[in-house]
N, C-alpha and C positions, 0 to 999 in steps of 0.2 A: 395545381396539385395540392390537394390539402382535406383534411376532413373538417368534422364540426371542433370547435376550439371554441374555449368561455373567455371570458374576457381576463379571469386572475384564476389562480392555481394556488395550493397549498405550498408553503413554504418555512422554513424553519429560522428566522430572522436572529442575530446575534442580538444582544441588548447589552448596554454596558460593558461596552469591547475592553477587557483587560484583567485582570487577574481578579476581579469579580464579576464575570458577566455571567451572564444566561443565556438559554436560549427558548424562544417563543413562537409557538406557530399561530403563522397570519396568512393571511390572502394576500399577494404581490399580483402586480398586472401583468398578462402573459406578453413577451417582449414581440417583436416583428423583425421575423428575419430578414436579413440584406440577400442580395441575389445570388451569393458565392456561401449561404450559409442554410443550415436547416434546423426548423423548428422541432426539439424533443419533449416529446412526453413521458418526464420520468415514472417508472414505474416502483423502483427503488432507486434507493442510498445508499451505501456499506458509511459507517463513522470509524472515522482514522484518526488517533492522536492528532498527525499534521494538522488536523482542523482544530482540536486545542489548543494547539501554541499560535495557530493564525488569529485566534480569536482572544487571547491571553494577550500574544502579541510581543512573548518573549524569546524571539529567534530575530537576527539581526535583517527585518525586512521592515519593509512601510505597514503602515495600517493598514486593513482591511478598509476601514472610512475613507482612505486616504485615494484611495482606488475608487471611490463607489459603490464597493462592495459590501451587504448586509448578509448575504448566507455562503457557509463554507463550502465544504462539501465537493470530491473530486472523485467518487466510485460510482458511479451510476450508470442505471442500465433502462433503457426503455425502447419507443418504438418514435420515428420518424411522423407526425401530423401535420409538418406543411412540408414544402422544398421551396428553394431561390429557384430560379427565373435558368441561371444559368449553372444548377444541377443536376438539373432535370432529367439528362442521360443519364447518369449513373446512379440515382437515387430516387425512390417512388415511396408516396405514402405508406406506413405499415411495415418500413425495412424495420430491423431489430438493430438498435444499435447501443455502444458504451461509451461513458464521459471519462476522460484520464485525468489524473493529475497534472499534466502538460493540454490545454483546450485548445494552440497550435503552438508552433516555430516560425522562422522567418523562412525556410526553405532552400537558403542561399547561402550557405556560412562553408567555411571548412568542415565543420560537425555536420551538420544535416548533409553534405555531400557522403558523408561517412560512416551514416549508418550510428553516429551518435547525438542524435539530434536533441537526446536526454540532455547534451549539456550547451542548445543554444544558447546564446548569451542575450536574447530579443526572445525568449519559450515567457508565451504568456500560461502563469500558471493560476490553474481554476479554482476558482474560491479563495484567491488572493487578490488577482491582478482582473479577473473578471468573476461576474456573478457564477455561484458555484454548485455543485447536486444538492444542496439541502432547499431548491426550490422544485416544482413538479414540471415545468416548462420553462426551459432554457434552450437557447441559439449558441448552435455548433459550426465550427466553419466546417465544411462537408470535408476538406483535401483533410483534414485530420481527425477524421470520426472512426471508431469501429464500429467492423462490424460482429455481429454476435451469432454465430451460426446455431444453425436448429439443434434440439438436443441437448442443449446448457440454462437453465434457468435463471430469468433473470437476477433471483435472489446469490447465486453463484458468481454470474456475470458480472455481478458489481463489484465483489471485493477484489476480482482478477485486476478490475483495470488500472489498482495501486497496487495493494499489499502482493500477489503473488507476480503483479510483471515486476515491480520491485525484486523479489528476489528472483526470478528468473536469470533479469539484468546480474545482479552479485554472485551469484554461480557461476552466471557464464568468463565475467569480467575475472573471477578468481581461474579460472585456470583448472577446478578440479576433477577429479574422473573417478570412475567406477569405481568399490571399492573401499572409495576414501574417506575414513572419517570426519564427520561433519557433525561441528557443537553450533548450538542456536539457545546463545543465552535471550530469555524471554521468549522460549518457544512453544510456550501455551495461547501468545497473546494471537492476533488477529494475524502481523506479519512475519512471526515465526512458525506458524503452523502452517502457514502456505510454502515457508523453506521446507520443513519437513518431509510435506508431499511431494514437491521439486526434487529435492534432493534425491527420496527411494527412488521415484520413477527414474531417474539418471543414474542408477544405480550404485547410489554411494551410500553411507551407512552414518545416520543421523543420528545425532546424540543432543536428546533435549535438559535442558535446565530451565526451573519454574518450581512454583511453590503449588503445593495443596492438591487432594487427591482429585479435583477435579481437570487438573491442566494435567496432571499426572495420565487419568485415562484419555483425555484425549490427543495426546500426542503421542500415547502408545497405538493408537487407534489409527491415526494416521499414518503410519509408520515408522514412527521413532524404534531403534531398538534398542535405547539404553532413557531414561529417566534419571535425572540426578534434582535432588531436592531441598533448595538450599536454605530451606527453613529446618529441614532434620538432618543435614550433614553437615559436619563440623570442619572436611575441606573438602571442599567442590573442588578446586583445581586438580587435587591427588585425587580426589573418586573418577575423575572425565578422564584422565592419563592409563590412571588403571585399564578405565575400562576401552582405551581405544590400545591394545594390546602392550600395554605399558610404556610405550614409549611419550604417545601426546595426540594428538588430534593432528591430520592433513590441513585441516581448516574451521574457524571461526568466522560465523554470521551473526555480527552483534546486531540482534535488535531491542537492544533492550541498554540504553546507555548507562546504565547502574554497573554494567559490566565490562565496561571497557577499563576500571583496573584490573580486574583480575584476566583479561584476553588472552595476554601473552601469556600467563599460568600453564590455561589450558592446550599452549603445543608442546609441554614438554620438553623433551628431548629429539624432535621433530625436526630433520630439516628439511630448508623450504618451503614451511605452514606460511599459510596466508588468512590475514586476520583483513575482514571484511566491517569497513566501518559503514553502515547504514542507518543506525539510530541517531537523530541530530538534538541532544541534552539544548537546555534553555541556553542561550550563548555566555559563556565565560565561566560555563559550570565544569565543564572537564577538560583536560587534557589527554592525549593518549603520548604515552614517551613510556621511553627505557634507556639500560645502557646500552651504548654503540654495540660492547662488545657481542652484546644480543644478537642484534641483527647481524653481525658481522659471521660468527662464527654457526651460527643457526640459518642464514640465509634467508632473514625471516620477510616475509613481507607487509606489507600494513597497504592497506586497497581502499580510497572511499569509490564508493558507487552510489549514483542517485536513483532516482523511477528508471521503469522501462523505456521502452523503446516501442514504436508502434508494434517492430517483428515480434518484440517480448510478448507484447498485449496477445497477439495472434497464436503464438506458441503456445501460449497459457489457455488460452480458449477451445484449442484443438486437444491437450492434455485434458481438459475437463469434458470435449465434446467425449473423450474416448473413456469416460469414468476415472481416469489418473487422478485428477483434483476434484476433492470433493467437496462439496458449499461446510462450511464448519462456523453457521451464524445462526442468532436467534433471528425471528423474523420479529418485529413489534409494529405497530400504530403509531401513529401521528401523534396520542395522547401521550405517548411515554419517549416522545424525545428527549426534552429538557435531563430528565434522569436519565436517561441513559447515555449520553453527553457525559454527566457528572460523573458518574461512574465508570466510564471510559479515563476519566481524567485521576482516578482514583484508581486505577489498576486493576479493578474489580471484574474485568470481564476478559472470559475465556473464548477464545477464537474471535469472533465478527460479530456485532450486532449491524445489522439490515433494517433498515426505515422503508416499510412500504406504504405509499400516499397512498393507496387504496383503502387502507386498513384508519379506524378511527384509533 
């Protein structure tokens, strides 16, 4: 079961792994699936921070080299061109499928009995611990692939299968409900604009923080209904309080680790806000603390949450089959990787940028 396949595929190779590299597109040889795995043809990329700091290499993990691994990359959406031997039942050339940030688990643990398999302790993650979506043909184990149902375009598809099952998982893991207000410092970038859309559609009331008129309309667009702008406001914490009916915010989804001093700010006089830590700063750059009395008499809670969850991924995809999550990325070419990397790493970009290999 397989179609026509070249022998290499476009790929986007790190060079200089570490706080000066690049990134270079080359021709990689297309690998040969095992019989419990399936051969992908990426059709996009979505580019995530995570793949900055993998390729930087300043978060407390092993080398990308160190693994094997030349290309990052864990958002990708494409279409199945071979199958193993022994997937055959469940999977046929041409299914539509999506690459996670988790590419499996061990299947066996307390966690993956549970429905949390985001935090296996053996979760090989993709474009770390195995070769990652910035190549065009990559092997999936098929028991942890999605699938992409009709209706959702691949350029969509891709940034679901991090940045919004991400926050799906931190919504749900927070506990909050209809109603409630909801701040998302850094929620112009790629994974607070996906809280955004989560958020309305669950019907809570989203409060964005971000710089410049251009995150400005788009997070009004998506359905923020409060904008706070911390390059022309002199206190953000008092503008976010105000505007969630004076008292403080139900909850904070930090994606944006510039802001986890000021978190607790934004619950105010709030009790039982829960502050959702999801941005991971270079290691030994922040701490999140307060005084006891804080949490004590506010009830406050402080929540890390990692990627989704396969369910997450699915949820996310059935919200976008239904128009709920909108695609909110440029699309580019192969030729404008390199920069648009940089400029991801630079802050410079509003919602998603998306690497299509089709495109030069």
């Amino acid at each position: 079961m397989s179609t026509e396949i070249p022998k290499q595929g476009w790929a986007g190779v790190v060079v200089n792994e570490g706080p000066d590299f690049s990134v270079e597109v080359q021709k990689l040889d297309v690998p040969e699936p095992k019989d419990d795995e399936l051969l992908v043809k990426l059709n996009v990329t979505g580019l995530c921070m995570s793949d900055v700091h993998f390729m930087v290499n300043d978060w407390d993990t092993p080398k990308m080299s160190e693994m094997g691994v030349k290309c990052a990359g864990h958002e990708g959406a494409g279409i199945v061109v071979k199958v193993g031997a022994r997937c055959q039942d469940s999977w046929k050339v041409g299914d539509r499928v999506g690459i996670k940030p988790l590419l499996d688990v061990c299947h066996n643990c307390e966690q993956c009995w549970n429905n949390k398999e985001n935090y296996c302790a053996k979760a090989n993650y993709t474009g770390l611990h195995s070769p990652g979506t910035y190549q065009e043909y990559m092997v999936t184990p098929a028991i942890y692939t999605s699938r992409i149902p009709d209706g959702v375009p691949d350029e969509v598809a891709g940034p679901i299968m991090c940045s919004a099952s991400t926050m799906h998982r931190a919504l749900i893991d927070s506990g909050l409900k209809p109603s409630n207000w909801v701040v998302f410092p850094g929620g112009g970038g790629g994974v607070g604009i996906q809280g955004i859309q989560l958020a309305k559609a669950m019907g809570m009331r989203p409060i964005a923080i971000d710089g410049g008129e251009v995150k400005r309309k788009l997070c009004l667009e998506m359905g923020a209904e409060a904008f706070v702008d911390f390059t022309q406001t002199a206190d953000v914490a008092a503008e976010v309080v105000k505007i969630a009916d004076g008292v403080g915010a139900h909850g904070v989804l930090v994606t944006a680790y510039q802001a986890y001093k000021d978190s607790i700010k934004f619950v105010g006089n709030r009790i039982g806000a829960k502050i959702m830590c999801i941005a991971l700063p270079p290691s030994g750059v922040v701490q999140v603390a307060g005084e006891p009395s804080i949490f004590v008499f506010k009830n406050l809670h402080v929540i890390g949450t990692l990627v989704g969850t396969m369910q997450d991924t699915a949820a996310c995809l059935e919200y976008a089959r239904r128009g709920l999550l909108k695609g909110v990325c440029e699309v580019r070419g192969r030729s404008r990787w390199a920069e648009s990397v940089q400029e991801l790493r630079r802050g410079q970009v509003a919602g998603r940028i998306v690497i299509d290999f089709n495109k030069d």
